[in-house]
C-alpha positions in Angstrom: -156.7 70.2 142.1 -158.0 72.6 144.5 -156.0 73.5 147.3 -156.1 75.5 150.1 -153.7 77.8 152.0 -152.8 80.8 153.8 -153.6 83.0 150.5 -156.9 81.3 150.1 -158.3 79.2 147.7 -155.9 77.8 145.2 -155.9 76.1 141.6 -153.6 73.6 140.6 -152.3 70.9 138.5 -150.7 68.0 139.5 -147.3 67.1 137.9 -146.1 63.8 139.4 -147.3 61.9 142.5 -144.7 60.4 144.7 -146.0 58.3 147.8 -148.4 60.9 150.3 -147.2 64.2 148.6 -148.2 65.8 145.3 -145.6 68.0 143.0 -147.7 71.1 141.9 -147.5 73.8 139.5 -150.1 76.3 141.4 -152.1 79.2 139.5 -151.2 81.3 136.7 -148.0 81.3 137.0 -147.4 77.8 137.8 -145.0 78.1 140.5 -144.1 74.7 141.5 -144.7 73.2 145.0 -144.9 70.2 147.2 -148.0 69.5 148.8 -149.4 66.3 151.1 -152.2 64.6 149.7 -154.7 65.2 152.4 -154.4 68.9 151.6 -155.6 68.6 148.1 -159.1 68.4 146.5 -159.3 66.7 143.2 -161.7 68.8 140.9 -161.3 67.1 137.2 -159.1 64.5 135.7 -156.2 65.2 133.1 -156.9 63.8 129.8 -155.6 64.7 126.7 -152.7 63.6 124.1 -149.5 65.4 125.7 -148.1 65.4 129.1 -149.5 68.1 132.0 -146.4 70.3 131.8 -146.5 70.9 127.6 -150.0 72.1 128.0 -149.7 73.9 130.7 -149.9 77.6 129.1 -152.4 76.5 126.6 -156.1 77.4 126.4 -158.0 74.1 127.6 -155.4 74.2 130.8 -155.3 77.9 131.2 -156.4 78.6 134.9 -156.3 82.4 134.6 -158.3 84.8 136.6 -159.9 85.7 133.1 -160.5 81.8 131.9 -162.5 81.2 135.4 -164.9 84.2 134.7 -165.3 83.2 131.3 -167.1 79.6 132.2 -168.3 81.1 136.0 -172.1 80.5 135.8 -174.9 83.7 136.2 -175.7 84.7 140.5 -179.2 83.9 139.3 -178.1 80.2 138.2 -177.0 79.9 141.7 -180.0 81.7 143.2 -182.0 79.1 141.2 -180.0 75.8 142.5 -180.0 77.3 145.8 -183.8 77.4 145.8 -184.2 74.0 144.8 -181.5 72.5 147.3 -183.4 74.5 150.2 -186.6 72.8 149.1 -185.3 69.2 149.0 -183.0 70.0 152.4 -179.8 67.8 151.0 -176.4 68.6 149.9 -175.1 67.4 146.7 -171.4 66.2 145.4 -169.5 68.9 144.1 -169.2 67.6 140.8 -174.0 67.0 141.3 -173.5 70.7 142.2 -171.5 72.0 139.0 -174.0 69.9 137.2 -176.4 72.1 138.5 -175.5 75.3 138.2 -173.7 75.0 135.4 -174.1 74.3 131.3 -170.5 73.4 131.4 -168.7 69.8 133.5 -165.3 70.0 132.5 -162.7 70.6 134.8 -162.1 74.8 134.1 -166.1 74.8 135.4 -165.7 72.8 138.3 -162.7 74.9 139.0 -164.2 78.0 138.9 -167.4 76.9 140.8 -165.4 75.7 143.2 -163.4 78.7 144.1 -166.7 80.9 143.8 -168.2 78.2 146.6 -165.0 78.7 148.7 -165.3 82.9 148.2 -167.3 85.4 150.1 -170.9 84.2 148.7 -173.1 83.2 151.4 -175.7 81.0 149.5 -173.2 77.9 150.1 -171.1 75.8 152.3 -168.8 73.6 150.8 -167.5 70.4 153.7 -164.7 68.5 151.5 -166.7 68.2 148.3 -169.9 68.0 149.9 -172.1 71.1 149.0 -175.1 72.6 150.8 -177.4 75.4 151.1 -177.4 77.5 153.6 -180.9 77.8 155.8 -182.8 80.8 155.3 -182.1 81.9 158.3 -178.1 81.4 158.1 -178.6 83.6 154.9 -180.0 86.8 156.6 -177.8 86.5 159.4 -174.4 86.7 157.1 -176.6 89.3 154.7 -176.6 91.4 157.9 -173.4 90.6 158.8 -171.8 91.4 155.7 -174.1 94.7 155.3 -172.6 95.7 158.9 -169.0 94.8 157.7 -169.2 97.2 154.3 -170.7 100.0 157.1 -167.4 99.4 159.2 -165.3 99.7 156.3 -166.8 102.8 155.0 -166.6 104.3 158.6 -163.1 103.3 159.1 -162.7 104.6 155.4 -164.5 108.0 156.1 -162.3 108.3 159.5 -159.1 107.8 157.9 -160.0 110.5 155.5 -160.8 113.0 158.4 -157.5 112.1 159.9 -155.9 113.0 156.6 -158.0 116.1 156.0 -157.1 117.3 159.8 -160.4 119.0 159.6 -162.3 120.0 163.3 -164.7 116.7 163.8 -168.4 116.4 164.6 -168.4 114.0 167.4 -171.9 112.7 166.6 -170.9 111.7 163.2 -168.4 109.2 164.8 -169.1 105.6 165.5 -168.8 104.0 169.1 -165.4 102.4 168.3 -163.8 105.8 166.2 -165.2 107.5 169.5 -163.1 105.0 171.6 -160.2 106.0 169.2 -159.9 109.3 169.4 -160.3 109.1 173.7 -157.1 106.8 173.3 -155.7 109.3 171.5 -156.6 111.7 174.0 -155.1 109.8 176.3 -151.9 109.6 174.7 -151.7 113.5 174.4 -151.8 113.6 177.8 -149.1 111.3 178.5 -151.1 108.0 179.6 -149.2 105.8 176.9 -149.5 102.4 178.8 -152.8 101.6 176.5 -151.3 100.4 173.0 -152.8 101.4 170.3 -155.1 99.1 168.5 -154.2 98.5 164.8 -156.8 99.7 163.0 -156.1 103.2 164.9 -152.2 102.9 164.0 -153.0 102.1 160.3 -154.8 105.4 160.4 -152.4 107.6 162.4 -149.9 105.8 159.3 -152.8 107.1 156.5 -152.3 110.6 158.2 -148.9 110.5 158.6 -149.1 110.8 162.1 -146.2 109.1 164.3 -147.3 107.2 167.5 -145.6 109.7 169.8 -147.5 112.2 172.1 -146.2 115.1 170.4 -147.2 114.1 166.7 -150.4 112.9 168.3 -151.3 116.9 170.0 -150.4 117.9 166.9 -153.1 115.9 165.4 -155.7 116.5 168.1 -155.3 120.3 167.7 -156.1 120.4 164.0 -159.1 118.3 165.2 -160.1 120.4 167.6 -160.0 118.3 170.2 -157.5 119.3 172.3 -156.5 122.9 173.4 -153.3 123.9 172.5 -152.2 125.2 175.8 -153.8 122.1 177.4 -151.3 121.1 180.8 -151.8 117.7 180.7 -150.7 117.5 184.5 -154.4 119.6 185.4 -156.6 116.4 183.7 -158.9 114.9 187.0 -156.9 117.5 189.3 -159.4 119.0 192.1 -158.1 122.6 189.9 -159.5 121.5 186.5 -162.6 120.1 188.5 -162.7 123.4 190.5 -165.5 124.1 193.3 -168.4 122.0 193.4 -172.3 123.9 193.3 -172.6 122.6 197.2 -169.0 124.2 198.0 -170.3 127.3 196.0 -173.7 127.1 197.7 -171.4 127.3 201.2 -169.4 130.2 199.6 -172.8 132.5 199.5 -174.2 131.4 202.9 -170.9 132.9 204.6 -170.9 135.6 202.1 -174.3 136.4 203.3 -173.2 135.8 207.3 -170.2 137.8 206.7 -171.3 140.9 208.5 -173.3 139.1 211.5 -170.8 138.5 214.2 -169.2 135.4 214.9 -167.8 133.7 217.8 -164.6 136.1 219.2 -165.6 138.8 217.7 -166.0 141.0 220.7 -162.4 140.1 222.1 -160.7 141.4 219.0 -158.8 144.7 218.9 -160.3 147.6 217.1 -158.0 149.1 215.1 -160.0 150.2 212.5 -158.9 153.8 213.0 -155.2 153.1 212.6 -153.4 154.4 208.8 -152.7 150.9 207.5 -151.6 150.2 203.8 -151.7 147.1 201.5 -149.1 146.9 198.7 -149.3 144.3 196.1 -149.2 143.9 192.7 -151.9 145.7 190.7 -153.8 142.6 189.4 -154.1 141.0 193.1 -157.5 140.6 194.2 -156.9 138.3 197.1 -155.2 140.5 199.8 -153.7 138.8 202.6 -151.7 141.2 204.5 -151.3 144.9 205.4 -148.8 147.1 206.9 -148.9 150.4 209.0 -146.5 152.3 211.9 -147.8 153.3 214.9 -146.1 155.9 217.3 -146.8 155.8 221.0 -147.2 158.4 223.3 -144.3 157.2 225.0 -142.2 157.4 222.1 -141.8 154.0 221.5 -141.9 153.0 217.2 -144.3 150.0 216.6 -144.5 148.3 213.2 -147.9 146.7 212.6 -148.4 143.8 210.4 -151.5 142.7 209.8 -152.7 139.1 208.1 -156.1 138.2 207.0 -157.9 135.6 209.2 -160.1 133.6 207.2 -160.5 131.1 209.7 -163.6 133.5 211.1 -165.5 132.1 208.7 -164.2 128.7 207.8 -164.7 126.4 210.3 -162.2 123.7 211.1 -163.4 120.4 208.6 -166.1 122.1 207.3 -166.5 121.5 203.7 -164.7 124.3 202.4 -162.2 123.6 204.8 -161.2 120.2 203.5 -161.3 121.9 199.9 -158.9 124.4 200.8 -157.0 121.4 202.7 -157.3 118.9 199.8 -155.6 122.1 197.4 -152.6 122.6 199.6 -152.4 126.1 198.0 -153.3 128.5 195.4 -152.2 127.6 192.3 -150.5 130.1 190.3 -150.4 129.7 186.4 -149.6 131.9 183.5 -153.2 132.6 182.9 -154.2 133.8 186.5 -154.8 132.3 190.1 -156.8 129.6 190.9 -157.9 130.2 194.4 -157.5 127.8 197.4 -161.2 129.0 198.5 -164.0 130.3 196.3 -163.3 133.8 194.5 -165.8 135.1 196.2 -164.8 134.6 199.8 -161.1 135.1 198.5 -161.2 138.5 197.5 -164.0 139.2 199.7 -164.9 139.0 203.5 -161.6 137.3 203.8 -159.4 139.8 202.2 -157.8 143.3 203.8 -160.0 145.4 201.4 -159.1 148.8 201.4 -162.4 150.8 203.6 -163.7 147.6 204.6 -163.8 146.5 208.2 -161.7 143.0 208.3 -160.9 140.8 210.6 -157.3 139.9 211.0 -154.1 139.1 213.1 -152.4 141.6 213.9 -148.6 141.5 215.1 -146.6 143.9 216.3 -142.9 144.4 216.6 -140.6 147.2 218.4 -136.9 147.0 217.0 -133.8 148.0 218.7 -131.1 149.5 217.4 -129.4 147.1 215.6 -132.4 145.7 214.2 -133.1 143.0 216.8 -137.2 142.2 218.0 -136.6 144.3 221.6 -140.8 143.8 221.9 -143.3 141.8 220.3 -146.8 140.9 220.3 -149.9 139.0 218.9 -153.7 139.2 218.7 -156.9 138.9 217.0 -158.2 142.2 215.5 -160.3 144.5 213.2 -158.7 146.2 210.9 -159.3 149.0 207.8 -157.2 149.7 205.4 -156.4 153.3 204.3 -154.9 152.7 200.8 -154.3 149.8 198.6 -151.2 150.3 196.5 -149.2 148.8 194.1 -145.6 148.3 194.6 -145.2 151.1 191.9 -147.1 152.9 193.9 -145.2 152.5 197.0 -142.3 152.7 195.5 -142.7 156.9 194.3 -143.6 157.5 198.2 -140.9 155.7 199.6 -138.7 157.8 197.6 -140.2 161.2 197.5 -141.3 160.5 201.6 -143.8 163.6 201.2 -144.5 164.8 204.9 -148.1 164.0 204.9 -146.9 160.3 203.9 -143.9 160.0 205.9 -145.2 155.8 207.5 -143.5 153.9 204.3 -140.7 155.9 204.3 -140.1 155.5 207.6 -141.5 151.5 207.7 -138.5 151.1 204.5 -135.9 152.4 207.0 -137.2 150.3 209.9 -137.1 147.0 207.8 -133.5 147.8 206.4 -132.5 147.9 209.5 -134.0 144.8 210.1 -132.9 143.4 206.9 -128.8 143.9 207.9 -129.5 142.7 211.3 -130.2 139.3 209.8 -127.5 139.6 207.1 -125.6 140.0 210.2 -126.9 136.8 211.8 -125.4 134.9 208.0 -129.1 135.7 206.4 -128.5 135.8 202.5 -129.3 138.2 199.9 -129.7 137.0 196.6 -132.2 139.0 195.2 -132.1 139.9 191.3 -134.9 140.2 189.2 -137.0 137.4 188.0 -138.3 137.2 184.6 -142.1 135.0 184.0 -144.5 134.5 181.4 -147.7 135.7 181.1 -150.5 134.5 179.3 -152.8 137.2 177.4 -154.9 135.2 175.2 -152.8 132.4 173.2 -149.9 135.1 173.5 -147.4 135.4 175.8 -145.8 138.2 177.5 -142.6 138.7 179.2 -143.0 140.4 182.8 -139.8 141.1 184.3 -140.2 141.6 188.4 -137.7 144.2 190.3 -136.6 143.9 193.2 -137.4 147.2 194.6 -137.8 149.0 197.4 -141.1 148.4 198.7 -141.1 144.4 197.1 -137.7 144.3 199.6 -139.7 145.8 202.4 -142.6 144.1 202.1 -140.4 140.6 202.2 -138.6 141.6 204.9 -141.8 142.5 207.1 -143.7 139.0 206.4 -140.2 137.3 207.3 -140.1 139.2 210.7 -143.7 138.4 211.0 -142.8 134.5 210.7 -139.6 135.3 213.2 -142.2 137.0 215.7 -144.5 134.0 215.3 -142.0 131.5 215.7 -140.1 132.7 218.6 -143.5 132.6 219.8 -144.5 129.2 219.3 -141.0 128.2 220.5 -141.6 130.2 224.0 -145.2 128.2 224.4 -143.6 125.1 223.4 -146.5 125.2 220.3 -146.9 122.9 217.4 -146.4 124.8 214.6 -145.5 124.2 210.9 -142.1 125.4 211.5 -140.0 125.9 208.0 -136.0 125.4 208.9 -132.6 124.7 206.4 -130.0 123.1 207.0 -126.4 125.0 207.6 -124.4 125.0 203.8 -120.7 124.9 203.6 -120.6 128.0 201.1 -117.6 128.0 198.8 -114.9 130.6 200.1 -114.8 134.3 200.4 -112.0 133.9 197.4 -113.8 132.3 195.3 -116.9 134.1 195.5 -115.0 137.3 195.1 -113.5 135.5 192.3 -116.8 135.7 190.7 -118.9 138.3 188.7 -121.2 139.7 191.4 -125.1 139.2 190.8 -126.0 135.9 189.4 -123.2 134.3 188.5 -122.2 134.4 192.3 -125.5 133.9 193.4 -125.7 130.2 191.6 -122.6 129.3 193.2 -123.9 129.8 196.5 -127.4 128.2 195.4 -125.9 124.8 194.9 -124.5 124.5 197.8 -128.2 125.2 199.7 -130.2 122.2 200.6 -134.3 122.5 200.3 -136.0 123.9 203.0 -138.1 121.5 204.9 -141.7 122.1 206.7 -141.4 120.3 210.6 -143.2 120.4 214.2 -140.6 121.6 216.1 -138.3 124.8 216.0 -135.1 124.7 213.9 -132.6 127.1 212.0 -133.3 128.2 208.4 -129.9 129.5 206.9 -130.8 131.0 204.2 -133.1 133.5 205.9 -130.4 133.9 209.0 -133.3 133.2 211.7 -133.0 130.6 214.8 -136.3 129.7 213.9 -139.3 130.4 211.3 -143.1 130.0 210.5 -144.7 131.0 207.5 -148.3 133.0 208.9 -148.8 135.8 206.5 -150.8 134.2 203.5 -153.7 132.2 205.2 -155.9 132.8 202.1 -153.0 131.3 199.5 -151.4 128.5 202.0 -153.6 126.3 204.2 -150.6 125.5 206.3 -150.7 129.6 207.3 -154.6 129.2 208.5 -153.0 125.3 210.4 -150.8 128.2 212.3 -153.3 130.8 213.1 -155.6 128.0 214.5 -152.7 126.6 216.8 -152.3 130.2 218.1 -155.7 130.7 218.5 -156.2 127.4 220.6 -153.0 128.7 222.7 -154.8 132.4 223.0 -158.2 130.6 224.4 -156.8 127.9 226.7 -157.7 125.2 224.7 -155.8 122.3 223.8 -153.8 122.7 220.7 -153.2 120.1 218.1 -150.2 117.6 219.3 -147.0 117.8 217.1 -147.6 114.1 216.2 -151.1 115.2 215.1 -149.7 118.3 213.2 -147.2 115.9 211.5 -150.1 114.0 210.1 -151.6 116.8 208.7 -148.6 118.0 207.1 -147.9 115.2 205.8 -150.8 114.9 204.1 -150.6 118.3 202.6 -147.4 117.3 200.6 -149.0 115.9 198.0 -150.9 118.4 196.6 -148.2 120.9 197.5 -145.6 118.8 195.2 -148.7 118.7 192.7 -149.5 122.1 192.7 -145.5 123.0 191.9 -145.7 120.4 189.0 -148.3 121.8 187.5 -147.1 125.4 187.7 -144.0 124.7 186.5 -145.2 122.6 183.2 -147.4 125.7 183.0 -144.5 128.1 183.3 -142.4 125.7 180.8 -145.4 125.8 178.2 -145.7 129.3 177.9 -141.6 130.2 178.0 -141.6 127.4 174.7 -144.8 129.8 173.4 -142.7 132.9 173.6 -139.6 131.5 172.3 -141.8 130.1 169.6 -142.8 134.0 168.7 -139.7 134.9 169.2 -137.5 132.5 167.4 -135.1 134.6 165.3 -134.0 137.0 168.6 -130.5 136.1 169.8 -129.6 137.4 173.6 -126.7 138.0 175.6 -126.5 135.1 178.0 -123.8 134.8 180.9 -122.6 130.7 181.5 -123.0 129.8 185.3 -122.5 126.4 185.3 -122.7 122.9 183.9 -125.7 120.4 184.4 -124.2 117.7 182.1 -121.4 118.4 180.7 -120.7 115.0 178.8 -123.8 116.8 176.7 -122.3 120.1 176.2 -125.7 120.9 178.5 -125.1 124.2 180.9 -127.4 126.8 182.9 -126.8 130.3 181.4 -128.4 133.5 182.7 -129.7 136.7 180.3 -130.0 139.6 181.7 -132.5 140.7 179.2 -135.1 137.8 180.4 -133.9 138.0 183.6 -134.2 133.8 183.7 -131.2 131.0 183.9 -132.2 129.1 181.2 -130.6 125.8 180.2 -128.7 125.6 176.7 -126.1 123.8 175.2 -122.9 125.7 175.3 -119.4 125.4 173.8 -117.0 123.4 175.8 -114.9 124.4 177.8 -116.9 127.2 179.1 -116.8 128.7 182.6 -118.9 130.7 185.2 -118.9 133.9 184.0 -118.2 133.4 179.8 -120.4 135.8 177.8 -122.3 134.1 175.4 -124.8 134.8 172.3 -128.2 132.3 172.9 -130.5 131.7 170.1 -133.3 129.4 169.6 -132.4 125.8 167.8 -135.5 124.3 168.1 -138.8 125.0 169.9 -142.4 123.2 169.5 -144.6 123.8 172.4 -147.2 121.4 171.6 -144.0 118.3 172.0 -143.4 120.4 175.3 -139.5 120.9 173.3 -137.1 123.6 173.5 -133.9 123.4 172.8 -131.6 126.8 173.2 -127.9 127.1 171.9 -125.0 129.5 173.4 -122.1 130.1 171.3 -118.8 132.1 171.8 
């Protein structure tokens, strides 16, 4: 009998009949079965002197694999009865058929015809026991199909194997479909799981023992070379990985060739191109956004000068660049280097305070009393040239030495300290420590560790009395401005503070109890900074909120109608989102690179100091070394408290699964 079933064709032999249903003792093993009739095909007729089951294993019922091929006929006998079918257009009983094709009609003949006519041949159909031959043109359509089929295979075949060899691929060597795959893949690296993946691409990732998971999966893509291995997977389609289009470029050079002509307001700026004025940053800045200098009047009376770039000279409000920079939010600052809000070129040129370069910039100054409070202030549009550019090394030596022909920092230090108690007097706090980061050289990392020095703390303090200045200014005009605020904290108790180990132990006590600042229209307190109210103005080229403010205060300088808070809100609002981007990014950049450097650095242990739990049902806390200047999060023995000294090593780190796990023990 011939039966057929989810395994394909079948051979059998019929042991008893009872009503519709057949008892069965199917191929060479002759595992028994029940069947329906109308699922079975009767090929030959039993006939011989002993009953089916006795003969069963014996050579004239054998219905081996081995017995079938033995009596199959030659592909040219069926070549042969296929030509004559095809010329006489009719299909023939199967048993006509076997007759045919075949030297041989007894039932082990028709057998094995029959399951070669139910196989992957393509001269035949077989419709119940009807056989035809297939048209000519049937033929070369399942030839090509089949050809195509072994071509798939051997792709599918050939990419397994490169998955297994994890060998850099030549994309031009990869089908449409394997192409598909590995952009799937791709995909998955960079966190965009909802697609599943297909089986065929599983079944490989299994071949190359590769678990579905995105780590497993960068892993992979690295070895292929097809995906970087300090790829941030939060950058993909970001205007930052697209950067500046060739129009917004073209734009860039037509203001860097307009740079010197003048431009509107230009004559009703201040000159004070002649006044000493400084610029301190770090050495690697190229983008210079605010300088500093001290003027003595004739009278007596001490100004501090601070002075901010003004690139809205040459942006004009919604021109293209404009709604670039407004699109970016910001700057965006990764372990690598800056990617600009503008175009490099404008950034650290016309725009910047270049030291013996003409600029054009805002200019605020400030006359403290003696306490510290602003006894005079004021505010315009000027030119301005730097004397010196210096780093904060650099600035640092003449604070402290305060040789007599450089007396202005010295003096600007004292000035600002002064200013700096008058606010700690207001409830202004002072948590500053230093502040460990990673920097990329390369595929290294590096460790830079940031002081906060003298002439980091002065220049701080002068850009918050610039937004105090600015503020109490906007307040006084009833302006719109982007005013930053906080909201008054209940810190915990003189006691218990004191009860703490000064530095930053005490300072993350006092941290979780401060709210996040928040960016509004109207005046309001910020705590933190000890200051009725506050704007940030002083990095126009870095923040488009800054260049927001200087165009409110220019509109207020000109007479003209400013933009309405409601109007402002808008526009803030819509500069959240790429703000919030812009910190996710940095900080899965910042994350990357710290997993790098613990990765080099695996088998260093570090002092730690615990300050505090984040879960502690997982043993999870926030720990702070001194030699990494970082709180880092680890999991520490129980029981411990703010305070406990601590020895952190490195469990587990893989930066490619974005995984580090630190431990702290007693």
């Amino acid at each position: 009998m011939g039966l057929g079933d989810e395994r394909g064709p079948q051979l059998a032999v019929v042991l008893a009949v009872a009503s519709n249903k057949a008892s069965l003792a199917i191929g060479t093993s002759a595992r028994q079965q029940i069947q329906p009739l109308r699922q079975l095909l009767l090929l030959s007729a039993f006939s011989g002197e002993c009953d089916p089951p006795q003969r069963l294993s014996q050579a004239p019922w054998s219905i081996s694999d081995d017995a079938l091929l033995a009596v199959l006929p030659a592909r040219s006998d069926f070549a042969a009865a296929w030509i004559l079918m095809q010329a006489e257009a009719q299909g023939l009983q199967l048993s006509d058929w076997v007759d045919l094709v075949s030297s041989r009609r007894d039932g082990l003949a028709i057998a094995a015809c029959w399951r070669w006519c139910l196989g992957p041949q393509t001269l035949f159909r077989l419709r119940q026991d009807l056989v035809e031959a297939r048209p000519l043109a049937d033929l070369r359509r399942l030839r090509r199909e089949r050809r195509l089929r072994v071509l798939q295979e051997q792709a599918e075949m050939r990419w397994q194997q490169q998955l297994r060899d994890r060998q850099p691929l030549d994309l031009q060597l990869l089908s449409v479909e394997q192409r598909q795959q590995l952009e799937l893949l791709i995909d998955w690296a960079g966190g965009e799981c909802t697609t599943p993946l297909p089986l065929p691409l599983r079944q490989a990732l299994q071949a190359a023992k590769v678990t579905a998971d995105t780590g497993s999966i960068r892993h992979l893509l690295v070895d292929l070379g097809q995906w970087q291995a300090h790829n941030l997977p939060s950058l993909r389609a970001t205007v930052w990985e697209q950067g500046f289009s060739a129009d917004l470029l073209a734009d860039a050079e037509r203001l860097l060739a307009s740079a010197e002509t003048e431009q509107p307001g230009d004559g009703e700026r201040l000159d004070l191109s002649g006044q000493r004025s400084v610029t301190i940053d770090d050495a690697d800045t190229c983008d210079i956004d605010d300088g500093l200098a001290l003027e003595t009047t004739p009278a007596g009376q001490v100004k501090i000068w601070i002075h901010v770039a003004d690139p809205g000279r040459l942006i004009a409000l919604d021109s293209p660049l404009d709604l670039e920079a407004r699109r970016r939010g910001s700057s965006l600052y990764l372990a690598s280097g800056i990617l600009p809000m503008f175009p490099e070129a404008l950034a650290t040129g016309p725009m910047s305070l270049r030291a013996g370069h003409r600029s054009a910039a805002w200019s605020i100054w400030v006359e403290l009393d003696g306490d510290g409070a602003v006894a005079a202030s004021g505010l315009q549009r000027s030119w301005v040239k730097p004397t010196y550019r210096l780093s904060y090394g650099d600035a640092d030596d003449l604070i402290d030495l305060a040789p007599p022909q450089e007396r202005d920092l010295a003096d600007l230090h004292g000035l600002l300290l002064r200013r700096r108690q008058w606010r700690v007097r207001q409830g202004a706090l002072l948590l500053d420590q230093p502040e460990g980061r990673i920097r990329a050289q390369g595929d290294a990392a590096q460790l830079e560790i940031t002081e906060p020095s003298p002439a980091r703390l002065m220049v701080a303090e002068a850009m918050i009395l610039a937004g105090a200045v600015v503020a109490g200014l906007g307040q006084d005009q009833a302006l719109a401005l982007p005013y930053r605020s906080q909201l008054t904290a209940t810190l915990p108790s003189e006691a218990e503070l004191a009860a703490l180990p000064a530095g930053p132990v005490r300072h993350c006590a006092i941290k979780r109890c401060l709210s996040r600042g928040h960016t509004g229209t109207e005046p309001s307190p910020h705590f933190s900074l000890g200051l009725p109210a506050y704007v940030q103005v002083t990095s126009p080229i870095r923040r488009y909120a800054d260049l927001v403010a200087q165009r409110q205060l220019l509109a207020l300088q000109q007479a003209r109608q400013p933009m309405v808070a409601a109007d402002l809100a808008a526009l803030l609002s819509d500069l959240d989102g790429p703000l919030r981007q812009g910190i996710q990014i940095s900080r899965e950049d910042q994350r990357h690179w710290q997993q790098v450097w613990f990765a080099a650095h695996g088998s260093q242990h570090w002092q730690a100091c615990f300050l505090r739990w984040l879960r502690p049902q997982d043993r999870l806390g926030l720990v702070h070394v001194d030699a990494l200047a970082m709180d880092l999060a680890a999991e520490c023995p129980g029981g411990s408290a703010p305070g406990d000294l601590l020895q952190l090593r490195v469990q587990a780190v893989d930066p490619l699964r974005d995984q580090l796990r630190l431990q702290a023990t007693g």
